[in-house]
C-alpha positions in Angstrom: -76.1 -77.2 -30.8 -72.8 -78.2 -28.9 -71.2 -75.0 -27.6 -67.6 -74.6 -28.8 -64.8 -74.2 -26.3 -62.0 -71.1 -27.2 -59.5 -73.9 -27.3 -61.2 -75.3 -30.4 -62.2 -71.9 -31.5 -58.6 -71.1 -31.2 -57.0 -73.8 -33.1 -59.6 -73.5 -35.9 -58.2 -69.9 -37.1 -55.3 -68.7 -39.3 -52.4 -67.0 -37.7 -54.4 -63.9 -40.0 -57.8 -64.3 -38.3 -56.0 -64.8 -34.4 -53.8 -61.6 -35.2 -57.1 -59.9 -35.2 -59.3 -61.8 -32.4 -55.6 -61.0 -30.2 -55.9 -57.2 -30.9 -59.2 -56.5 -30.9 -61.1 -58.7 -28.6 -58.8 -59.9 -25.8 -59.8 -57.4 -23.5 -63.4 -58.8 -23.7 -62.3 -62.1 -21.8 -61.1 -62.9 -18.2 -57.3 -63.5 -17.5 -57.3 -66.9 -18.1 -58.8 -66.9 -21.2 -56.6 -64.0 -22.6 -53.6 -66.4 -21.3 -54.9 -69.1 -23.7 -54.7 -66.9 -26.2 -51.2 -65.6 -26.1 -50.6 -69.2 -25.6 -51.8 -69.8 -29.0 -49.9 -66.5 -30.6 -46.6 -68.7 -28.9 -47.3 -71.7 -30.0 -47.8 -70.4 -33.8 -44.8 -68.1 -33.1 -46.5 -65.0 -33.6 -44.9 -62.0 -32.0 -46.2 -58.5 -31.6 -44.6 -57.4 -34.7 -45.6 -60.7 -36.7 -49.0 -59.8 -35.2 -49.0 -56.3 -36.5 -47.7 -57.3 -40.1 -50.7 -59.8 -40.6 -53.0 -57.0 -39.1 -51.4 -54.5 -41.6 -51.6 -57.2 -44.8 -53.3 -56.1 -47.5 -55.9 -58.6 -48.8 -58.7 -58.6 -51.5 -61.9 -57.4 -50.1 -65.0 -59.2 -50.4 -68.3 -58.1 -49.0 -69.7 -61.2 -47.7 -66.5 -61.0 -45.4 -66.5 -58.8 -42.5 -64.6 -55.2 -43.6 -62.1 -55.3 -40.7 -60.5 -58.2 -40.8 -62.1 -60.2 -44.0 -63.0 -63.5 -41.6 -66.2 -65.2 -43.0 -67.2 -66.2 -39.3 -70.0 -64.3 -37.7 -73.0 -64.5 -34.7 -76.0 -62.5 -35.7 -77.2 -59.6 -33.5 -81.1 -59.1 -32.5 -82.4 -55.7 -31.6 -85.9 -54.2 -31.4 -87.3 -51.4 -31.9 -90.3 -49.3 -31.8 -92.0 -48.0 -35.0 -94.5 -45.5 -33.6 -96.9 -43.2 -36.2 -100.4 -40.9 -34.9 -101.7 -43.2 -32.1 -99.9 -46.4 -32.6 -96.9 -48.3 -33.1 -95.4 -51.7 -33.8 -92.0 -53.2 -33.0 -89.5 -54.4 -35.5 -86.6 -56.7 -35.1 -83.5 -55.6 -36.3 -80.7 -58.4 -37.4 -77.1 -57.3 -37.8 -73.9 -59.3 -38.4 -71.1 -59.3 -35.6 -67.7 -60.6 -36.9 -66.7 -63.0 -34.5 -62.8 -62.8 -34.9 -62.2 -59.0 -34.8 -65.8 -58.0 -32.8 -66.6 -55.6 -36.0 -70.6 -55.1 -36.8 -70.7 -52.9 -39.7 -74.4 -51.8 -38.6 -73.6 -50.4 -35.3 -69.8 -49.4 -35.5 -68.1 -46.2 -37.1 -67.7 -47.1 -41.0 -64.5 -48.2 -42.0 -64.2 -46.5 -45.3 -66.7 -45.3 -48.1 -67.4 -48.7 -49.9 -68.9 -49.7 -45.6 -70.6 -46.4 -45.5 -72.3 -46.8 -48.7 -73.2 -50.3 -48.1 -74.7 -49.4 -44.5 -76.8 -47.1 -46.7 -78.2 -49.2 -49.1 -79.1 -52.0 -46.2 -76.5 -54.6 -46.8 -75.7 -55.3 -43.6 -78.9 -55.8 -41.6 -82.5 -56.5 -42.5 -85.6 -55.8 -40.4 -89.1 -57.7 -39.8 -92.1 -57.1 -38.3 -91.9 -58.4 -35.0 
């Protein structure tokens, strides 16, 4: 699988979805990178406050989408851990969803609002199998 470059990553988002990546995941990337990105927010035209009003939009919520940002676009997240009971154990792996536009995984990070809470609850947004 051909790795994709942030340039095509870039160019392949809406002005909604690189709002988002800008606020919440620039300061995961060097300087040059971030650079390319506010290149992008100029070239589209997007200012801080255009960037806060897309942030601040109200959209229809789906739950296949992530609950941050609503982006379909997401890397999945391996963990393990160990099951232990009397004198043994096993390990299980743990699969999560990480949004990759806004860096939310509903799993791991503070719930958003009731309808994420109750969702964590009920499993919807990882599954486990034996490892």
């Amino acid at each position: 699988m051909k790795k994709e470059n942030l340039e095509e990553f870039l160019n392949r988002m809406t002005d909604r979805e690189i709002a988002f990546f800008f606020t919440y995941r620039q300061t995961e990337f060097m300087p040059e990178s971030q650079e390319k990105v506010r290149t992008e927010l100029k070239k589209r035209n997007l200012g801080n406050l255009q960037v806060m009003d897309l942030i601040n939009q109200k959209v229809k919520i789906s739950l296949d989408n992530c609950p941050r940002c609503q982006s379909s676009d997401f890397m999945q997240i391996k963990d393990t851990d160990l099951r232990s009971y009397g004198y043994g154990g096993y390990e299980v792996e743990i699969n999560s969803r990480k949004c990759r536009i806004c860096g939310y995984n509903a799993q791991k990070d503070k719930s958003l609002n009731w309808k994420v809470r109750l969702n964590k609850f009920l499993g919807k947004y990882n599954w486990t199998k034996l490892k």
